[in-house]
C-alpha positions as CSV (number, residue, x, y, z in Angstrom):
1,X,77.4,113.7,103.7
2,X,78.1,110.5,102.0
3,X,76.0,107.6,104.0
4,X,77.9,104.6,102.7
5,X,80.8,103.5,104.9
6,X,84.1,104.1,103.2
7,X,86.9,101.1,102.7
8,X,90.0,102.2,103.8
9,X,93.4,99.9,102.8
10,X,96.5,99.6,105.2
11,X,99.2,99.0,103.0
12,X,101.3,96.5,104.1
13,X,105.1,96.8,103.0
14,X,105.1,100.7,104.7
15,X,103.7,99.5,107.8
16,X,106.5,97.1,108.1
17,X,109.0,99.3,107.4
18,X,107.6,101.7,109.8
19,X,107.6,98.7,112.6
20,X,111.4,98.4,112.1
21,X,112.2,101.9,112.4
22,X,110.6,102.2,115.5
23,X,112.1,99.3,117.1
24,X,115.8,100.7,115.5
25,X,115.1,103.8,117.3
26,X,114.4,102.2,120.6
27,X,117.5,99.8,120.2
28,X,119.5,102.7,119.9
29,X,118.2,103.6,123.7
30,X,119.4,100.2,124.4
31,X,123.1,98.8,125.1
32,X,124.8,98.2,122.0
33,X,128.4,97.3,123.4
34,X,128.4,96.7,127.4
35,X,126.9,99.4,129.4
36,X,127.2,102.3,126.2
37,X,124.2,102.6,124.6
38,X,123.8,103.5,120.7
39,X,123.7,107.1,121.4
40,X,126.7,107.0,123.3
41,X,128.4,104.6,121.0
42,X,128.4,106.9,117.9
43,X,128.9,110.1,117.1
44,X,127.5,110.3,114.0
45,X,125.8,107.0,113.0
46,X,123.4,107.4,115.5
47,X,121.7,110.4,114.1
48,X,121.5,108.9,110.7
49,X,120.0,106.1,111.6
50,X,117.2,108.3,113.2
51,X,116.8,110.4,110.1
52,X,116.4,106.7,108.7
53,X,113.9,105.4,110.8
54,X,111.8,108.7,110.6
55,X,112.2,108.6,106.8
56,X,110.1,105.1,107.2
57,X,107.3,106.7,109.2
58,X,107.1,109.4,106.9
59,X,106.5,106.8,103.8
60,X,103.5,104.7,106.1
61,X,102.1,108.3,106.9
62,X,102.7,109.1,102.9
63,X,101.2,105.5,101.8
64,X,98.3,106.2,104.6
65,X,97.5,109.9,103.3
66,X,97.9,111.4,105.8
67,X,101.2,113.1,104.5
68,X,102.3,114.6,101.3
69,X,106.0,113.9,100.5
70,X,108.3,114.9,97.5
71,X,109.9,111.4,98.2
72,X,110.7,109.3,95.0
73,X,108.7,105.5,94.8
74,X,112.2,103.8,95.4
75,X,113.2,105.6,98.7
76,X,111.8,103.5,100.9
77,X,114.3,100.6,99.4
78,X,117.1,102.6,99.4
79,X,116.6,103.8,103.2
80,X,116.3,100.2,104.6
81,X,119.3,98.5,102.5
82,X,121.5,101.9,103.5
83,X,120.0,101.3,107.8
84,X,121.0,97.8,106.9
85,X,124.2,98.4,105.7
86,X,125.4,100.9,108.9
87,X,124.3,98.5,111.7
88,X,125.6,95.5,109.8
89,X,129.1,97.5,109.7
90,X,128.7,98.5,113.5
91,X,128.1,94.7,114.1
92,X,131.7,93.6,112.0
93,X,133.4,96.9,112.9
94,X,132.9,98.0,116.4
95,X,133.4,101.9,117.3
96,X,136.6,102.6,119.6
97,X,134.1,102.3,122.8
98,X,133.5,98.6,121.6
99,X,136.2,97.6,120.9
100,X,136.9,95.2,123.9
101,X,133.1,95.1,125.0
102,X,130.5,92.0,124.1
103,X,127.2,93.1,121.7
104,X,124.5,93.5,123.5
105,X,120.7,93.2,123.2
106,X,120.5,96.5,121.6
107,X,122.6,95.7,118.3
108,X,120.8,92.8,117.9
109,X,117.1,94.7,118.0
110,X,118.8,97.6,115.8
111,X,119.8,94.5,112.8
112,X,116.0,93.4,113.4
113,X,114.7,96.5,112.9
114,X,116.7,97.6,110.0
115,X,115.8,94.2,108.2
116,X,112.1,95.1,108.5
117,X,112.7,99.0,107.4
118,X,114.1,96.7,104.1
119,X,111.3,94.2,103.9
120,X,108.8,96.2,104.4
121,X,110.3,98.3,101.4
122,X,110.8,95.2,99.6
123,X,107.2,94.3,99.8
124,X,105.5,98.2,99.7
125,X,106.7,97.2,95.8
126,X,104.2,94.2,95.6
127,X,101.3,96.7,96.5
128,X,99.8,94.4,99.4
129,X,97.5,96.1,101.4
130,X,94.5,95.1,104.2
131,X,91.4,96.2,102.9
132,X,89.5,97.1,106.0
133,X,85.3,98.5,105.8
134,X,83.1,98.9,108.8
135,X,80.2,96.7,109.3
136,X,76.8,97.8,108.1
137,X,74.2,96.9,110.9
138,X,71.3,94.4,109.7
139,X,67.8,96.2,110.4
140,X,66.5,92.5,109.9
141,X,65.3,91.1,113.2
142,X,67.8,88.3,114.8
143,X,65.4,85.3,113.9
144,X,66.3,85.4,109.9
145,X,69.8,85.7,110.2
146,X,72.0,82.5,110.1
147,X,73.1,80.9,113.7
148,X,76.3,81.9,114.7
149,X,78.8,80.3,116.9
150,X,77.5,82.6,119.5
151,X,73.7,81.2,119.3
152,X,75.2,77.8,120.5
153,X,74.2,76.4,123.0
154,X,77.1,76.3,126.2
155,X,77.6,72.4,127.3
Protein backbone atom coordinates (compact mmCIF):
# COMPACT_ATOMS: atom_id res chain seq x y z
CA UNK A 1 0.00 0.00 0.00
CA UNK A 2 1.39 3.14 -1.22
CA UNK A 3 1.68 5.58 2.07
CA UNK A 4 1.89 8.93 0.26
CA UNK A 5 -1.39 10.69 -0.30
CA UNK A 6 -2.33 10.79 -3.91
CA UNK A 7 -3.23 14.29 -5.90
CA UNK A 8 -6.24 13.90 -7.59
CA UNK A 9 -7.29 16.84 -10.38
CA UNK A 10 -11.04 17.90 -11.01
CA UNK A 11 -11.04 19.04 -14.41
CA UNK A 12 -12.76 21.99 -14.91
CA UNK A 13 -14.41 22.42 -18.41
CA UNK A 14 -16.31 18.73 -17.87
CA UNK A 15 -17.57 19.68 -14.61
CA UNK A 16 -19.11 22.66 -16.12
CA UNK A 17 -20.62 21.05 -18.75
CA UNK A 18 -21.89 18.49 -16.44
CA UNK A 19 -23.57 21.49 -14.19
CA UNK A 20 -25.48 22.59 -17.28
CA UNK A 21 -26.87 19.32 -18.15
CA UNK A 22 -28.22 18.84 -15.02
CA UNK A 23 -29.90 21.98 -14.66
CA UNK A 24 -31.33 21.41 -18.61
CA UNK A 25 -32.67 18.24 -17.31
CA UNK A 26 -34.46 19.84 -14.42
CA UNK A 27 -35.73 22.82 -16.58
CA UNK A 28 -37.28 20.44 -18.72
CA UNK A 29 -39.47 19.35 -15.36
CA UNK A 30 -40.18 22.93 -15.23
CA UNK A 31 -42.87 25.11 -17.35
CA UNK A 32 -41.54 25.98 -20.54
CA UNK A 33 -44.70 27.74 -22.13
CA UNK A 34 -47.67 28.42 -19.39
CA UNK A 35 -48.63 25.57 -17.34
CA UNK A 36 -46.91 22.69 -20.15
CA UNK A 37 -43.82 21.72 -19.03
CA UNK A 38 -40.82 20.62 -21.42
CA UNK A 39 -41.89 17.06 -21.39
CA UNK A 40 -45.17 17.86 -22.31
CA UNK A 41 -44.14 20.58 -24.82
CA UNK A 42 -42.22 18.21 -27.12
CA UNK A 43 -42.44 15.10 -28.53
CA UNK A 44 -39.30 14.59 -29.52
CA UNK A 45 -36.86 17.32 -28.47
CA UNK A 46 -37.32 16.50 -25.12
CA UNK A 47 -35.66 13.18 -25.22
CA UNK A 48 -32.69 14.51 -27.16
CA UNK A 49 -31.94 16.98 -25.07
CA UNK A 50 -31.77 14.20 -22.24
CA UNK A 51 -29.50 12.02 -24.27
CA UNK A 52 -27.55 15.49 -24.38
CA UNK A 53 -27.38 16.24 -21.00
CA UNK A 54 -26.39 12.53 -20.00
CA UNK A 55 -23.81 12.62 -22.89
CA UNK A 56 -22.19 15.57 -20.56
CA UNK A 57 -22.13 13.52 -17.33
CA UNK A 58 -20.74 10.76 -19.14
CA UNK A 59 -17.58 13.01 -20.41
CA UNK A 60 -17.03 14.51 -16.39
CA UNK A 61 -17.30 10.71 -15.27
CA UNK A 62 -14.85 9.94 -18.56
CA UNK A 63 -12.52 13.07 -17.63
CA UNK A 64 -12.79 11.85 -13.71
CA UNK A 65 -11.98 8.01 -14.51
CA UNK A 66 -14.35 6.79 -13.36
CA UNK A 67 -15.71 5.75 -16.91
CA UNK A 68 -14.32 4.46 -20.05
CA UNK A 69 -15.98 5.90 -23.18
CA UNK A 70 -15.37 5.38 -27.08
CA UNK A 71 -16.35 9.17 -27.23
CA UNK A 72 -14.16 11.26 -29.63
CA UNK A 73 -12.02 14.51 -27.74
CA UNK A 74 -14.44 16.91 -29.72
CA UNK A 75 -17.88 15.55 -28.53
CA UNK A 76 -18.28 17.36 -25.74
CA UNK A 77 -18.26 20.69 -28.13
CA UNK A 78 -20.34 19.31 -30.48
CA UNK A 79 -23.15 18.12 -27.76
CA UNK A 80 -23.33 21.63 -26.13
CA UNK A 81 -23.44 23.86 -29.39
CA UNK A 82 -26.12 21.10 -30.92
CA UNK A 83 -28.26 21.52 -26.85
CA UNK A 84 -27.70 25.05 -27.64
CA UNK A 85 -28.93 25.18 -30.89
CA UNK A 86 -32.53 23.11 -30.01
CA UNK A 87 -33.49 25.32 -27.06
CA UNK A 88 -32.45 28.40 -28.87
CA UNK A 89 -34.93 27.29 -31.74
CA UNK A 90 -37.70 26.29 -29.11
CA UNK A 91 -37.14 29.89 -27.74
CA UNK A 92 -37.66 31.70 -31.56
CA UNK A 93 -39.98 28.91 -32.74
CA UNK A 94 -42.49 27.80 -30.14
CA UNK A 95 -44.12 24.14 -30.52
CA UNK A 96 -48.02 24.20 -31.44
CA UNK A 97 -48.72 24.09 -27.41
CA UNK A 98 -46.86 27.53 -27.25
CA UNK A 99 -47.91 29.02 -29.60
CA UNK A 100 -50.19 31.66 -27.78
CA UNK A 101 -48.57 30.99 -24.24
CA UNK A 102 -45.67 33.36 -22.42
CA UNK A 103 -41.92 31.53 -21.76
CA UNK A 104 -41.63 30.55 -18.64
CA UNK A 105 -38.91 30.00 -16.00
CA UNK A 106 -38.21 26.71 -17.42
CA UNK A 107 -36.89 27.84 -21.04
CA UNK A 108 -34.93 30.29 -19.52
CA UNK A 109 -32.98 27.66 -17.05
CA UNK A 110 -32.93 25.11 -20.16
CA UNK A 111 -30.83 28.21 -22.41
CA UNK A 112 -28.61 28.48 -19.13
CA UNK A 113 -27.94 25.18 -18.94
CA UNK A 114 -27.24 24.47 -22.45
CA UNK A 115 -24.75 27.56 -22.48
CA UNK A 116 -22.71 25.86 -19.72
CA UNK A 117 -22.94 22.14 -21.48
CA UNK A 118 -21.04 24.60 -24.30
CA UNK A 119 -18.61 26.43 -22.01
CA UNK A 120 -17.74 23.86 -20.11
CA UNK A 121 -16.80 22.05 -23.55
CA UNK A 122 -15.26 25.13 -24.64
CA UNK A 123 -12.97 25.24 -21.73
CA UNK A 124 -12.47 21.08 -21.12
CA UNK A 125 -10.14 22.22 -24.45
CA UNK A 126 -7.86 24.62 -22.35
CA UNK A 127 -7.05 21.56 -19.90
CA UNK A 128 -7.93 23.59 -16.62
CA UNK A 129 -8.25 21.45 -13.76
CA UNK A 130 -8.24 21.91 -9.60
CA UNK A 131 -5.41 20.09 -8.35
CA UNK A 132 -6.74 18.83 -5.00
CA UNK A 133 -4.12 16.58 -2.25
CA UNK A 134 -5.02 15.80 1.34
CA UNK A 135 -3.16 17.33 4.01
CA UNK A 136 -0.30 15.43 5.63
CA UNK A 137 -0.57 15.84 9.54
CA UNK A 138 2.59 17.63 11.21
CA UNK A 139 4.08 15.19 13.94
CA UNK A 140 5.93 18.42 15.16
CA UNK A 141 4.41 19.67 18.45
CA UNK A 142 2.12 22.96 18.00
CA UNK A 143 4.81 25.38 19.66
CA UNK A 144 7.16 25.31 16.29
CA UNK A 145 4.69 25.82 13.95
CA UNK A 146 3.94 29.40 12.67
CA UNK A 147 0.76 31.30 14.44
CA UNK A 148 -2.25 31.04 12.64
CA UNK A 149 -5.21 33.24 12.52
CA UNK A 150 -6.70 30.79 14.84
CA UNK A 151 -3.86 31.31 17.68
CA UNK A 152 -5.14 35.02 17.83
CA UNK A 153 -6.14 36.29 20.47
CA UNK A 154 -10.41 37.08 20.45
CA UNK A 155 -10.82 41.02 21.39
Amino acid sequence: MNARPRETQIPIGPLVAAVGGVLLIVSLGLDWYGPYSGFSSFEFLDLLLVVLALATLGSLAAALGLLRTPLRPGTPLVVGVVALLVVLSQLINHPPVGNERDVETGLWLGLAGAALMLAGAILSTARIAISVEPRARASTPASDQAPTVADEPRP
